[in-house]
N, C-alpha and C positions, 0 to 999 in steps of 0.2 A: 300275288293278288289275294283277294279276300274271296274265300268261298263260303255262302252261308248254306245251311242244311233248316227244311222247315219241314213241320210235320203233317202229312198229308192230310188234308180232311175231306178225300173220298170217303164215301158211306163205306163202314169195315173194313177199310186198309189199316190193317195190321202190321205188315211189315216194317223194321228198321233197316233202310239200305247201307247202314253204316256203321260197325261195328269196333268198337275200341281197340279190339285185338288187331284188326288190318291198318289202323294208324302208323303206318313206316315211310321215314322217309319222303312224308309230302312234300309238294314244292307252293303251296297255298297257306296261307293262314287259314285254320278251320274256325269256323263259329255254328253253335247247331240252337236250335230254339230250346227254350226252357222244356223238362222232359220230353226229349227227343227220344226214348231209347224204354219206356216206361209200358211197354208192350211187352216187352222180354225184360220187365225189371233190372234194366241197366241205368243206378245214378246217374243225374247230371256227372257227380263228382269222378266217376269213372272214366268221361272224358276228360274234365277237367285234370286229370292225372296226363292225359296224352298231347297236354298244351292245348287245348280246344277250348275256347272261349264261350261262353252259356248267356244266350239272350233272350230277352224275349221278341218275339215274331215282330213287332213292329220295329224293332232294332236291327234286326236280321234285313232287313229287306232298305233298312237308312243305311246301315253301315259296309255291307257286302257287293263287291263288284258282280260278283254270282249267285246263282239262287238254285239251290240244287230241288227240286220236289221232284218224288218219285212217280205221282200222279198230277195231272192236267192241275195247275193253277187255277182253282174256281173265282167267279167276279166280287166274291167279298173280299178278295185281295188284290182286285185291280188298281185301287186306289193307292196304294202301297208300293208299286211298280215305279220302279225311275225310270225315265230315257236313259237309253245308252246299254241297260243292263245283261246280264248272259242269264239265259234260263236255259238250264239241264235239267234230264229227265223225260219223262214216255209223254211227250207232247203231244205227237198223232196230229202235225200238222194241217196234213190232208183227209183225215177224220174227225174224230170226236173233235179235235182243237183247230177247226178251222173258224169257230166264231173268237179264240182268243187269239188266230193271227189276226182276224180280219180288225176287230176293235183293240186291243194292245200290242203287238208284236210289230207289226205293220207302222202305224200313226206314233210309236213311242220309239222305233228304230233300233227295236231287240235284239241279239241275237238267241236265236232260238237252238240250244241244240240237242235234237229228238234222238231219243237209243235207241230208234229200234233194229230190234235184236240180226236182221237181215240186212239192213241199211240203212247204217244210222248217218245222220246228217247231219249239218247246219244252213237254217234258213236266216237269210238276212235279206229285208226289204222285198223282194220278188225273186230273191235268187237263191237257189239250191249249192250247197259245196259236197260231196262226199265225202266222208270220213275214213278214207283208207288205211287208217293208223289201226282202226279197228276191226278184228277180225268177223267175218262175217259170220253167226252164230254163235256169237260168243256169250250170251246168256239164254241158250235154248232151253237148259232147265227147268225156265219160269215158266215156259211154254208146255213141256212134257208134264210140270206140275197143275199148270190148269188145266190140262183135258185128266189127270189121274185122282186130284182133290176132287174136280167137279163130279167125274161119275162117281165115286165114294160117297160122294155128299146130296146127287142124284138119289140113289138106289137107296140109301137113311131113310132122305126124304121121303121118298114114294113106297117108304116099307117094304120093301122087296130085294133079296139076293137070287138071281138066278142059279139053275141048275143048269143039269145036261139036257133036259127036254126044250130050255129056254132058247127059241133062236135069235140068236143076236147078231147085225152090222155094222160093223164101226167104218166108217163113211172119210178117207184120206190116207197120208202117207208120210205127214207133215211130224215134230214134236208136240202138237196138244193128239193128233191122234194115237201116235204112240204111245201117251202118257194114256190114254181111256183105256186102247189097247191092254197093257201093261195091266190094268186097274179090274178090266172087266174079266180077263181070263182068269182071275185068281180064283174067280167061281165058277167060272164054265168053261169047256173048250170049242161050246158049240157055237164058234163065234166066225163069220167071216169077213173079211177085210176088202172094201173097194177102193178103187182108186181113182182117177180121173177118166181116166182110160178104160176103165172096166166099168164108170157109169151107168154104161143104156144095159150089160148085164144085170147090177142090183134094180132099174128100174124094172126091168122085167120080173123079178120075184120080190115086189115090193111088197106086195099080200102076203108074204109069209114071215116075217119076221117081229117079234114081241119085244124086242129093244132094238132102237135104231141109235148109233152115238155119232153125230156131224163131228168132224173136228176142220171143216174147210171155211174160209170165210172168205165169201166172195165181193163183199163190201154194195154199197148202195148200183152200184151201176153192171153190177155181176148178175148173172143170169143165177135162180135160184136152186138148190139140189134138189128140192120139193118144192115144185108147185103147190097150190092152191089147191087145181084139178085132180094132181099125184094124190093127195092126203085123202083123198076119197077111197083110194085102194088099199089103204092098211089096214093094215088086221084091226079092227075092233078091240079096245084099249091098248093099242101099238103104246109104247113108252117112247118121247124122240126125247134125248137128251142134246142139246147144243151146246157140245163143250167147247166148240168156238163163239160160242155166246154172240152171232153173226145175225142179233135182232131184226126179224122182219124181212133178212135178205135168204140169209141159205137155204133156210125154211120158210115158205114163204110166209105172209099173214099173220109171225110170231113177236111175241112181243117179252122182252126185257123181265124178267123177275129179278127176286132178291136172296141175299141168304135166309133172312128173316122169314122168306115167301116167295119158295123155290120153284114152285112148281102149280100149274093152271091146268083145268080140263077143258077141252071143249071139242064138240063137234065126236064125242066118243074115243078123243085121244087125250093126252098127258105130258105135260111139256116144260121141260127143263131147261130156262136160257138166261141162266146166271154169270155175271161178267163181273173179273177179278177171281173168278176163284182159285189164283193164287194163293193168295192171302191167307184161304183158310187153313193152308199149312206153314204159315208167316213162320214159323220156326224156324224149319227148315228153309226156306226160302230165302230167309235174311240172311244166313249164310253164304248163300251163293250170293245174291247180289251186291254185299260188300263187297267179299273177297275179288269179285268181278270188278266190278266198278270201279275199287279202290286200282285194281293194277293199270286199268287202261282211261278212267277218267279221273277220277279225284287225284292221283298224286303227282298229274302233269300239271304244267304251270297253265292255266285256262288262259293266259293270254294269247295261246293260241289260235284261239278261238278268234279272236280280235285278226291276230297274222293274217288266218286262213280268210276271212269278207277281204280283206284290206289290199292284199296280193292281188286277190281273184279279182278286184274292183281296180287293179292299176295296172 
């Protein structure tokens, strides 16, 4: 089948989830959008060396039985959507991209199939398939990379490297917390780690710590790490970084910044809840996620994707 590859146009997504070198042995025709790869200065002509056909985006989306995007399909390309089609990549169904099941996925008869990295799926019509082919955690790097870029790019921001008088809580147990983890001790060791379980302990010494790093995201209908009420207890310019970038919910009353405009003040505190901060090591990153990708999604024949509604439907 025909796989086409477009280029994200989330705000700062840098990464190439596809890389020349990991071209072996596909069982797809590859087609990618005209400078697909021009983030890590990779010629078109460098796929074209690996049989990869070079389109441009409106061709990519006439010509392709699939439509590979690494981020959410935005509605300037809903009109470009065929019935019938496969869409790969971090869809986030039942989050961010439940307005593009509800308006295209849904009413156009997509198959939708979402990586994520715990439980990746295919959604078709009202119905869930699991993807047991693939292994569960199989691109946690990306995730150890946005809680380790974010606080890197946190602490830039907000002009400050901690020391050892610095107290600091990194807040989970998960890969983005690790990744902060990993990131925050390179400057201090005076750092301690909570975890679900150990909660009502950090709320009890919630006054006493000058950098606080979420890495839990407990999504719209999750009860929050901080309150509203809790943020009245921190220390007087507390730093909260939310390297689960878990807007409005894990903290409560926060709201979304950018890389451009990383960080807000208010109410005597300092708040860091930037989402994607993968990306800002897109270097690194696109490595792993070809090499990922290419072994357990792109070089199988995506008709399977088709088998697996089709079976489950009969």
């Amino acid at each position: 089948m025909k796989l086409g590859f477009i280029k994200s146009d989330f705000t700062n997504e840098q990464r190439v989830p596809l890389l020349p070198k990991d071209i072996k042995d596909f069982q797809n025709e590859l087609y990618i959008e005209t400078g697909f790869g021009e983030s890590l200065n990779i010629p078109d002509q460098a796929y074209r060396d690996k049989n990869v056909t070079v389109l441009n985006r409106k061709d990519i989306f006439k010509t392709c039985d699939g439509i590979f995007s690494l981020k959410l399909i935005q509605p300037n390309d809903y009109p470009l959507i065929r019935n019938g089609q496969i869409i790969i990549g971090w869809t986030h169904p039942k989050g961010s991209g439940q307005s593009f099941m509800k308006n295209q996925a849904i009413p156009k008869e997509l198959i939708v199939v979402d990586l994520d990295n715990i439980k990746p799926t295919v959604f078709f019509k009202n119905h869930e398939y699991p993807l047991n082919s693939i292994p569960s955690n199989f691109i946690y790097q990306n995730s150890f990379y946005a809680g380790y870029a974010g606080t890197i790019h946190a602490l830039i921001s907000y002009g400050f490297f901690p020391d050892e008088q610095t107290k600091i809580a990194v807040l989970g147990s998960g890969n983005v917390s690790q990744g902060s983890f990993h990131a925050i001790s390179k400057f201090s060791s005076n750092v301690r780690l909570f975890y679900r379980k150990t909660m009502p302990l950090f709320k009890e010494q919630l006054g006493e710590f000058d950098i606080i790093i979420n890495g839990i995201e407990v999504g719209e209908n999750g009860r929050s790490i901080i309150s509203k009420n809790e943020q009245k207890k921190l220390k007087n310019n507390c730093f909260i970084i939310d390297a689960a970038a878990d807007a409005g919910n894990a903290i409560e009353g926060t709201h979304a910044t950018n890389i451009e405009s990383p960080i807000y003040n208010e109410n005597g505190h300092t708040f860091y809840v930037v989402p994607n901060t993968p990306s800002i090591a897109y270097r690194n990153i696109s490595k792993i996620i070809s090499q990922q990708f290419s072994q357990h999604i792109y070089s199988k024949d995506i008709s399977q994707f088709i088998t697996i509604t089709h079976t489950e439907n009969n």
